[in-house]
KOLBAMI-98062 format. One record per residue (C-alpha): residue number from 1; residue in three letters; chain; x, y, z. Coordinates in Angstrom, 3 decimals, padded with zeros to 6 digits, always signed. Layout:
% KOLBAMI-98062
<pos: NUM&code: ALA&unit: A&x: X&y: Y&z: Z>
...
//
This chain:
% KOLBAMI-98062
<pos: 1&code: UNK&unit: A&x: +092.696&y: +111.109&z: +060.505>
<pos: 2&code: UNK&unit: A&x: +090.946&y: +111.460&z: +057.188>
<pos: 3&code: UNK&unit: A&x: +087.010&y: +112.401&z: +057.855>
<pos: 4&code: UNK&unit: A&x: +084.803&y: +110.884&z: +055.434>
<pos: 5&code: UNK&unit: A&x: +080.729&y: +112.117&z: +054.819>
<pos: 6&code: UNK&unit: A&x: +079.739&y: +108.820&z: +053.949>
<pos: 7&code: UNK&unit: A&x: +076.038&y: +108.035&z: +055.293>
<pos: 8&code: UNK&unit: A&x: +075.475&y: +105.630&z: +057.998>
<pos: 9&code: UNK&unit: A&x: +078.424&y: +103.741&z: +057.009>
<pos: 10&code: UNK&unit: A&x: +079.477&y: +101.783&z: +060.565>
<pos: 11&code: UNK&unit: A&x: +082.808&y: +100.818&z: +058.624>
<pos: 12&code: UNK&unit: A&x: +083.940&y: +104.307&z: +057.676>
<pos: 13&code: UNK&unit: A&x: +086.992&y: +103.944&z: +060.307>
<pos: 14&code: UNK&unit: A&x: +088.819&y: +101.274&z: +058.787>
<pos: 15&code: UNK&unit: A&x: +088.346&y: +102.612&z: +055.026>
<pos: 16&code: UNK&unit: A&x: +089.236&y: +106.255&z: +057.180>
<pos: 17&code: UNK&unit: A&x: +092.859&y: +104.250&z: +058.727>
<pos: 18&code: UNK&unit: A&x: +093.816&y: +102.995&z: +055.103>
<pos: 19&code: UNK&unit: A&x: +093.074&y: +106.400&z: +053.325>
<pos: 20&code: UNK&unit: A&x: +095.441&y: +108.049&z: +055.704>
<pos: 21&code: UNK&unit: A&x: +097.958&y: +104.799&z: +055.768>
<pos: 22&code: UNK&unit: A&x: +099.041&y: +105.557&z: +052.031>
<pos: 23&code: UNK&unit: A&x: +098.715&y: +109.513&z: +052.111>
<pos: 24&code: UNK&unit: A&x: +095.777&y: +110.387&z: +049.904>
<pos: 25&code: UNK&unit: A&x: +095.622&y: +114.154&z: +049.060>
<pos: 26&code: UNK&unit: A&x: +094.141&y: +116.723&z: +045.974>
<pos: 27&code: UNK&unit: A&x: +095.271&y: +115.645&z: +042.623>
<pos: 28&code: UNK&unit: A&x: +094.948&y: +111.732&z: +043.004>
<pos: 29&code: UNK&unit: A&x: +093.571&y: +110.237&z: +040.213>
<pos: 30&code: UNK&unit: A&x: +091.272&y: +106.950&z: +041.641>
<pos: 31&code: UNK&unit: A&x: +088.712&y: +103.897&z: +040.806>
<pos: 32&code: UNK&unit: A&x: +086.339&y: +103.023&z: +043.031>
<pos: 33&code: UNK&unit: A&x: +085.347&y: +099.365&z: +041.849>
<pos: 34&code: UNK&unit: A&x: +082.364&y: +098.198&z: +042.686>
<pos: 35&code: UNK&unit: A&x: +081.530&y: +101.790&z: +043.843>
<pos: 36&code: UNK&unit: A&x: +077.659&y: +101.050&z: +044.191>
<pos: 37&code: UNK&unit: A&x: +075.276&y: +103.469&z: +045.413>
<pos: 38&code: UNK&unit: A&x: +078.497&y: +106.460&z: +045.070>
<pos: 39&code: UNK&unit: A&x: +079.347&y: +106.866&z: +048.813>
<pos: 40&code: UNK&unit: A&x: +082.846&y: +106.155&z: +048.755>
<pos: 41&code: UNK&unit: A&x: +083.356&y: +107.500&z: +044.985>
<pos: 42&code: UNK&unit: A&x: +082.306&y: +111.492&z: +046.040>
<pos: 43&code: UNK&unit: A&x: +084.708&y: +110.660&z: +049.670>
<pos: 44&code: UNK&unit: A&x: +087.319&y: +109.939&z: +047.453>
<pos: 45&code: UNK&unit: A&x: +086.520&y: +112.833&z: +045.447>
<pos: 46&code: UNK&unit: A&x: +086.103&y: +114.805&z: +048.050>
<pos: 47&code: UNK&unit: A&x: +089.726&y: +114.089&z: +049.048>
<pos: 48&code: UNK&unit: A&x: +091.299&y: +114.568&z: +045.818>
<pos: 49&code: UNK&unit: A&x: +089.562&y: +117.469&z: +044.821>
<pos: 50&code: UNK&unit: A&x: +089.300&y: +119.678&z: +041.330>
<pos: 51&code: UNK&unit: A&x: +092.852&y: +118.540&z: +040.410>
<pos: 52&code: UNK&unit: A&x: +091.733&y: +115.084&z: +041.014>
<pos: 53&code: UNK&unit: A&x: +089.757&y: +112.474&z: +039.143>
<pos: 54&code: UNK&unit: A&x: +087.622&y: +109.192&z: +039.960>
<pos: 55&code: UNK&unit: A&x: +086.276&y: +106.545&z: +038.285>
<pos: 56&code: UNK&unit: A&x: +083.068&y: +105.054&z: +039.365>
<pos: 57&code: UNK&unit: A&x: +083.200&y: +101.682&z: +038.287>
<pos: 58&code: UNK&unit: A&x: +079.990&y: +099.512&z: +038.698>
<pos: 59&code: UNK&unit: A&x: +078.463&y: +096.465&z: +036.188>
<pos: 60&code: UNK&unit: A&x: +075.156&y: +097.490&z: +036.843>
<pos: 61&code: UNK&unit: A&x: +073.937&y: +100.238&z: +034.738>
<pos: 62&code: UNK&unit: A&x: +071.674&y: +101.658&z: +037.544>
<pos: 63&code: UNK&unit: A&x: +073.828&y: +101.659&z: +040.008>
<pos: 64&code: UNK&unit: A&x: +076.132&y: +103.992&z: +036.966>
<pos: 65&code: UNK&unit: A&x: +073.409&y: +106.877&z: +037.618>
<pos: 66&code: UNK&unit: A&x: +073.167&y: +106.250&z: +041.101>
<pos: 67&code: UNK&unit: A&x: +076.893&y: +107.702&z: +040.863>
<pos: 68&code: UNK&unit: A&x: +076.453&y: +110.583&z: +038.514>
<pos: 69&code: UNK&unit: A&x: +073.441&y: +111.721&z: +040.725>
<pos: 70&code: UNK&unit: A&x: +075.273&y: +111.731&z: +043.973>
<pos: 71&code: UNK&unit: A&x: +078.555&y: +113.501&z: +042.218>
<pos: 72&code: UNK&unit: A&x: +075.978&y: +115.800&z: +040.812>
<pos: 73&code: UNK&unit: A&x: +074.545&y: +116.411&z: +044.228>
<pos: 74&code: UNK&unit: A&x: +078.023&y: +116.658&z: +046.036>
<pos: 75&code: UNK&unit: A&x: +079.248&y: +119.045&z: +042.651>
<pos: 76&code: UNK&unit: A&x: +082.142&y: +117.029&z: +042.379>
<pos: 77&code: UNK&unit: A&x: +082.691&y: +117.825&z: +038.314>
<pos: 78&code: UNK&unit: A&x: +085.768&y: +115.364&z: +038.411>
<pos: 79&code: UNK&unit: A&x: +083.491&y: +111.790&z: +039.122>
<pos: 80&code: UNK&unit: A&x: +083.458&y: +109.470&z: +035.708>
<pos: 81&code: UNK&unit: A&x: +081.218&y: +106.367&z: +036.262>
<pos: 82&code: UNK&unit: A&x: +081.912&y: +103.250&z: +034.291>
<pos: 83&code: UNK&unit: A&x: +079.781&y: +100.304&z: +033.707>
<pos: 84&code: UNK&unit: A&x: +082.387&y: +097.426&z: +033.458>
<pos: 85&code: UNK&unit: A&x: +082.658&y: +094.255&z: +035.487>
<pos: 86&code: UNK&unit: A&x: +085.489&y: +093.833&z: +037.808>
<pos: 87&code: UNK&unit: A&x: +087.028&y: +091.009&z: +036.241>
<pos: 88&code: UNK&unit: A&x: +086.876&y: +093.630&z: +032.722>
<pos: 89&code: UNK&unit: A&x: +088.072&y: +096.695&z: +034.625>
<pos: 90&code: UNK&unit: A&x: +089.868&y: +098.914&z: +031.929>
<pos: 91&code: UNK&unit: A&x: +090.443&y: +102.313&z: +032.496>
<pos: 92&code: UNK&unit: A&x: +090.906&y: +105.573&z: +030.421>
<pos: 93&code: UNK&unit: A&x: +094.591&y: +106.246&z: +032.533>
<pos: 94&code: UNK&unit: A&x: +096.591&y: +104.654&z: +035.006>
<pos: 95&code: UNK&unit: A&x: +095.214&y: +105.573&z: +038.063>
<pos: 96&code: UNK&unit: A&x: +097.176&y: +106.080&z: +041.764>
<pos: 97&code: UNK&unit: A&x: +094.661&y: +104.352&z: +043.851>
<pos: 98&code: UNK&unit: A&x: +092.423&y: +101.436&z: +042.803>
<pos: 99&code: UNK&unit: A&x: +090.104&y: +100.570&z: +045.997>
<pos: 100&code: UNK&unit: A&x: +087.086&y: +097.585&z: +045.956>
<pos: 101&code: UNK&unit: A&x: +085.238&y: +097.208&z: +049.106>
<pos: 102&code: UNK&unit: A&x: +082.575&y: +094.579&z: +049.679>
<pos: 103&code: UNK&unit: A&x: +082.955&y: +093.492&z: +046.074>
<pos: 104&code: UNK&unit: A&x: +085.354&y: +090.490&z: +045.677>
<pos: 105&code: UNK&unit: A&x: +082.556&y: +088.466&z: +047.905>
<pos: 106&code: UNK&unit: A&x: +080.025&y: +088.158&z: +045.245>
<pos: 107&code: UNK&unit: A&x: +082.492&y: +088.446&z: +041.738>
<pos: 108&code: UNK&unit: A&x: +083.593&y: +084.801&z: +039.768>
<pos: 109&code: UNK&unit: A&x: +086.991&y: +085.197&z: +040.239>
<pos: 110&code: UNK&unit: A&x: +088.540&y: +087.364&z: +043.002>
<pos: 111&code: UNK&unit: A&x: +092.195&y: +086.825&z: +041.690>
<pos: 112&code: UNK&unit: A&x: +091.269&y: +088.323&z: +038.295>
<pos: 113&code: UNK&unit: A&x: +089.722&y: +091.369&z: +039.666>
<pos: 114&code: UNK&unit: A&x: +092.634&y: +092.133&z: +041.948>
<pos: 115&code: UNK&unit: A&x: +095.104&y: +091.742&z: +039.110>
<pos: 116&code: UNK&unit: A&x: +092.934&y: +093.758&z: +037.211>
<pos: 117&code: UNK&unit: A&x: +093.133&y: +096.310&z: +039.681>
<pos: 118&code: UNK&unit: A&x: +096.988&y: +095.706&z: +039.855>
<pos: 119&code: UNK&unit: A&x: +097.074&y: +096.800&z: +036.125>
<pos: 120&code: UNK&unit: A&x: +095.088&y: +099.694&z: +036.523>
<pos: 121&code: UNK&unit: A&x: +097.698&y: +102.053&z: +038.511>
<pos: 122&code: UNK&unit: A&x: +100.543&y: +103.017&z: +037.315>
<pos: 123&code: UNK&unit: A&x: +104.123&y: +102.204&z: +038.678>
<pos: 124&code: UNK&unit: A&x: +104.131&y: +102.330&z: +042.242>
<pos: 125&code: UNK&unit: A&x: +100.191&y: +103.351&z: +042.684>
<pos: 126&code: UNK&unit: A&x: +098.443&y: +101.918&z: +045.394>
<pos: 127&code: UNK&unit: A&x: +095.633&y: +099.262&z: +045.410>
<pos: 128&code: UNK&unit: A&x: +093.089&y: +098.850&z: +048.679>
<pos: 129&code: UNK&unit: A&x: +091.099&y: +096.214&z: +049.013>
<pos: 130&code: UNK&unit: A&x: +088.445&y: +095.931&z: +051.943>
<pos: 131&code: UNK&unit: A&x: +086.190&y: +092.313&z: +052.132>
<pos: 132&code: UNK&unit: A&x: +084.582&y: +090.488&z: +055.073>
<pos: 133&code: UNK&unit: A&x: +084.829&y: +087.388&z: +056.733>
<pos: 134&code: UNK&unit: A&x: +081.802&y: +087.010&z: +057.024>
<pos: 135&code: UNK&unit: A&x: +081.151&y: +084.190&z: +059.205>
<pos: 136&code: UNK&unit: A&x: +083.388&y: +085.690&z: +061.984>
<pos: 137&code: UNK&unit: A&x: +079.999&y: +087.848&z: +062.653>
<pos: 138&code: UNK&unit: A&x: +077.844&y: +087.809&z: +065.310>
<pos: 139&code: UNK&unit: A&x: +074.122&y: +088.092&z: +066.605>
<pos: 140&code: UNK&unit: A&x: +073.264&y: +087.121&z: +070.200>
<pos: 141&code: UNK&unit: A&x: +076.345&y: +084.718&z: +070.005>
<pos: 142&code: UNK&unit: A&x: +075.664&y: +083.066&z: +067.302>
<pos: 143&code: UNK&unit: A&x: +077.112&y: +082.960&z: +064.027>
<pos: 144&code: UNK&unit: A&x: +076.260&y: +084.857&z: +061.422>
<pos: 145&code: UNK&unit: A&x: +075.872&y: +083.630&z: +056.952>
<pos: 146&code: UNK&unit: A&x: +076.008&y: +085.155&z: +053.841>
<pos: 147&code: UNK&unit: A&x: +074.623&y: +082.359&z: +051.609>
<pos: 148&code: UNK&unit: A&x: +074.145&y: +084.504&z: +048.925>
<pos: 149&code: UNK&unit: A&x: +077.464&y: +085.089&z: +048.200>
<pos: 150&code: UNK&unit: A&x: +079.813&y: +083.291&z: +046.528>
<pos: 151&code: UNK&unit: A&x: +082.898&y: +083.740&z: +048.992>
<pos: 152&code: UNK&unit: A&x: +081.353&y: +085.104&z: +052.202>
<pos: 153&code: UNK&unit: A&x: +085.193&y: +084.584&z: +053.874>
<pos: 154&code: UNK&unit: A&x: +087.115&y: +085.744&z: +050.933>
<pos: 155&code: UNK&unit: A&x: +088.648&y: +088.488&z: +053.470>
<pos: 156&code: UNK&unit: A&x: +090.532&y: +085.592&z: +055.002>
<pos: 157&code: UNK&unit: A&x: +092.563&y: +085.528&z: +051.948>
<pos: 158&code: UNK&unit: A&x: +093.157&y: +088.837&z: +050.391>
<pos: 159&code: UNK&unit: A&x: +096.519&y: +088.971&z: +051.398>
<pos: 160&code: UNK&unit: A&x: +097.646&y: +086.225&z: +049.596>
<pos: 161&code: UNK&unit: A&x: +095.656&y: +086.984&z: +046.858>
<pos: 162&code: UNK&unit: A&x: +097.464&y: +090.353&z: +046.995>
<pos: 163&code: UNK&unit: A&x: +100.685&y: +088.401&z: +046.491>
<pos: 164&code: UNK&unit: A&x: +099.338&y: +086.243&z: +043.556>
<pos: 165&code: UNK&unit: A&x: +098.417&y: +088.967&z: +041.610>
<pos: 166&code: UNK&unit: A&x: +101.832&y: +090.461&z: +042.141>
<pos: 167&code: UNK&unit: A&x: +101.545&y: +093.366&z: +043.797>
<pos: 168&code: UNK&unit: A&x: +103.866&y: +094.348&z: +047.304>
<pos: 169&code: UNK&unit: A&x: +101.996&y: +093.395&z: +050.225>
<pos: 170&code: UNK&unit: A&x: +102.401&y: +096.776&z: +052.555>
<pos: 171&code: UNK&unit: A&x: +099.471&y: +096.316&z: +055.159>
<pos: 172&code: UNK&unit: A&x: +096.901&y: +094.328&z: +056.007>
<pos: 173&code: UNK&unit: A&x: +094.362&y: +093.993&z: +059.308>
<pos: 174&code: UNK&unit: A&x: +090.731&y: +093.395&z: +060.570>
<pos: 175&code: UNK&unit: A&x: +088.584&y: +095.362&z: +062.483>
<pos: 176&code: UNK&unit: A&x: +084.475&y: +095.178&z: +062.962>
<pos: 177&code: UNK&unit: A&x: +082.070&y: +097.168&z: +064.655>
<pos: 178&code: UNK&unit: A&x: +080.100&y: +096.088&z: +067.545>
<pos: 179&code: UNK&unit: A&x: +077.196&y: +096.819&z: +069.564>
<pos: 180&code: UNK&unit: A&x: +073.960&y: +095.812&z: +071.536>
<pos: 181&code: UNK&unit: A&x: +070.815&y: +097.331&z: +071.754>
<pos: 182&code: UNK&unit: A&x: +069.427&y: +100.321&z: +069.031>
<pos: 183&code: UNK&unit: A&x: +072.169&y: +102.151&z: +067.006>
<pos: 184&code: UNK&unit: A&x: +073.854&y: +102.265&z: +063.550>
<pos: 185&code: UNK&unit: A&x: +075.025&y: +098.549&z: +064.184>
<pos: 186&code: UNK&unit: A&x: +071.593&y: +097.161&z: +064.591>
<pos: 187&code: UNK&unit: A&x: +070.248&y: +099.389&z: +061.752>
<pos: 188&code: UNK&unit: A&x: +073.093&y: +098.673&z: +059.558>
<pos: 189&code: UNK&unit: A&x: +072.212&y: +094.838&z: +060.024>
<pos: 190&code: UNK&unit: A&x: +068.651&y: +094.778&z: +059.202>
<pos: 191&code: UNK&unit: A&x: +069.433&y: +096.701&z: +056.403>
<pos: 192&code: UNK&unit: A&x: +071.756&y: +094.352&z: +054.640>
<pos: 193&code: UNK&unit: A&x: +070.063&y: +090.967&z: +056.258>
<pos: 194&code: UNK&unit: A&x: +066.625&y: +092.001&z: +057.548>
<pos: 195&code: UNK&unit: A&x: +067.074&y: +090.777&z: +060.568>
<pos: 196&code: UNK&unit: A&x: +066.202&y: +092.823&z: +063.708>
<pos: 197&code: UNK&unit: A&x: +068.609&y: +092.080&z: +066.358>
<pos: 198&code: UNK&unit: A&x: +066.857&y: +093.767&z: +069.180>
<pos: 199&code: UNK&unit: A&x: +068.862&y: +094.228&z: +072.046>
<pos: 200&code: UNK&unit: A&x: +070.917&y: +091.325&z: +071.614>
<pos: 201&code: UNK&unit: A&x: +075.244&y: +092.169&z: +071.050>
<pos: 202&code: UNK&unit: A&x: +075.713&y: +092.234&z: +067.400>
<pos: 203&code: UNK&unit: A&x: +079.475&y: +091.555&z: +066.130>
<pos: 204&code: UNK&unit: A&x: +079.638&y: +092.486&z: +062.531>
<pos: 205&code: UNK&unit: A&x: +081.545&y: +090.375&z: +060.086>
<pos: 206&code: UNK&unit: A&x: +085.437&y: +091.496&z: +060.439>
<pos: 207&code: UNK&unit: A&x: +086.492&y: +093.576&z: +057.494>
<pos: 208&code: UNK&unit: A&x: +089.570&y: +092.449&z: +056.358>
<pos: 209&code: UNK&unit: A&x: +092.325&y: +095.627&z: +054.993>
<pos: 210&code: UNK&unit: A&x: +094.532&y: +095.322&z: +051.992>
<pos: 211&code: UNK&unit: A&x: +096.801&y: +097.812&z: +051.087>
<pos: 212&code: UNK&unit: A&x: +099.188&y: +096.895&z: +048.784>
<pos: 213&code: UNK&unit: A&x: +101.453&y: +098.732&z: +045.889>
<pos: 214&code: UNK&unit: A&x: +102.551&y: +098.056&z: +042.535>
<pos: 215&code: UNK&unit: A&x: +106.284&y: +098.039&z: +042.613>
<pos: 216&code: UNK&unit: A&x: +107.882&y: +101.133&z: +040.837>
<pos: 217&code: UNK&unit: A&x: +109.698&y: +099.990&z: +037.416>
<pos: 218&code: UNK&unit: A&x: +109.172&y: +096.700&z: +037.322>
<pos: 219&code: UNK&unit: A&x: +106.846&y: +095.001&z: +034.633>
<pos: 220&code: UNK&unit: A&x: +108.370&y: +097.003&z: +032.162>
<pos: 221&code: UNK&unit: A&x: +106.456&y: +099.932&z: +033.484>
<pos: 222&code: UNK&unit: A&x: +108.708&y: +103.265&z: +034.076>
<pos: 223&code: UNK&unit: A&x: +108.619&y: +104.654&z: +037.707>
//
């Protein structure tokens, strides 16, 4: 199993499960969409290593240098960040791995960014995509909301929007964390909602796994 230095990240096993499930190793070239704060853009550089490349790719200027300054810190020389909106993603290369996580909840249009992504590797390259179903969470029994964002249960459909975009469907599962009383579940919670669960069980919303591949050859696209 892949190990991956991301910090307090309570869903590092299933990101961990579909890193290993399509063979990532040095020389990949990758996007991270959505990449944020830059945890899972220096993993995945990590991974890849010298030979490798990654593209940071974030619509929010800020959150740009949050990237450089945490390749900088991890010297990984081979991290590009990118300010470009999902739905825009366009890329200096065809990559072998595009991966979103926790982004197709709050874009316009979930089925353009995942045929964006689609476009983005090359013939037979691989695109992971990791969103929540967000009301499938938990605190204390009780259901848990997102109403911020525009499709809290959008993980409920990724495979078929996998197959709309056109890309081979190759896995797909959910998995969430869970836990009662203090821990990296209950801090991970307040952090994103502010909301102190206490002791009470906490079921995090299920993250949903895509991985899926663009078929080799076809689109006019050599293999």
């Amino acid at each position: 199993m892949i190990e991956l230095e991301l910090r307090n990240d309570v869903y590092r096993r299933p990101l961990a499960t579909a890193l290993d499930r399509l063979g990532l190793r040095e020389g990949w070239v990758c996007a991270d969409v959505g990449a944020g704060g830059g945890d899972v853009t220096v993993a995945l550089a990590r991974i890849v290593g010298a030979d490798g490349r990654v593209y940071a790719v974030d619509s929010d200027p800020a959150r740009r240098d949050e990237v450089a300054a945490a390749a900088a810190r991890a010297a990984q020389a081979q991290v590009f960040a990118l300010t470009q909106a999902g739905e825009e993603l366009t890329l200096p290369e065809p990559v072998d791995l595009a991966f979103c996580r926790f982004l197709l909840l709050h874009v316009h249009s979930p089925i353009a960014v995942v045929a964006r992504m689609k476009t983005a590797v090359r013939a037979g390259g691989w695109v992971v995509v990791q969103e929540p179903v967000t009301s499938a969470g938990r605190v204390g029994g009780q259901p848990m909301s997102m109403p911020g964002a525009r499709h809290p249960d959008i993980g409920a459909l990724l495979p078929t929007l996998a197959l709309e975009a056109g890309l081979e469907l190759v896995d797909a599962w959910a998995e969430a964390p869970a836990w009662a009383g203090p821990g990296p579940v209950a801090t991970y919670l307040e952090a994103m909602t502010g909301v102190d669960p206490g002791d009470d069980p906490v079921l995090l919303p299920l993250i949903v796994t895509v991985v899926a591949r663009r078929a080799p050859g076809r689109d006019g696209t050599p293999p």
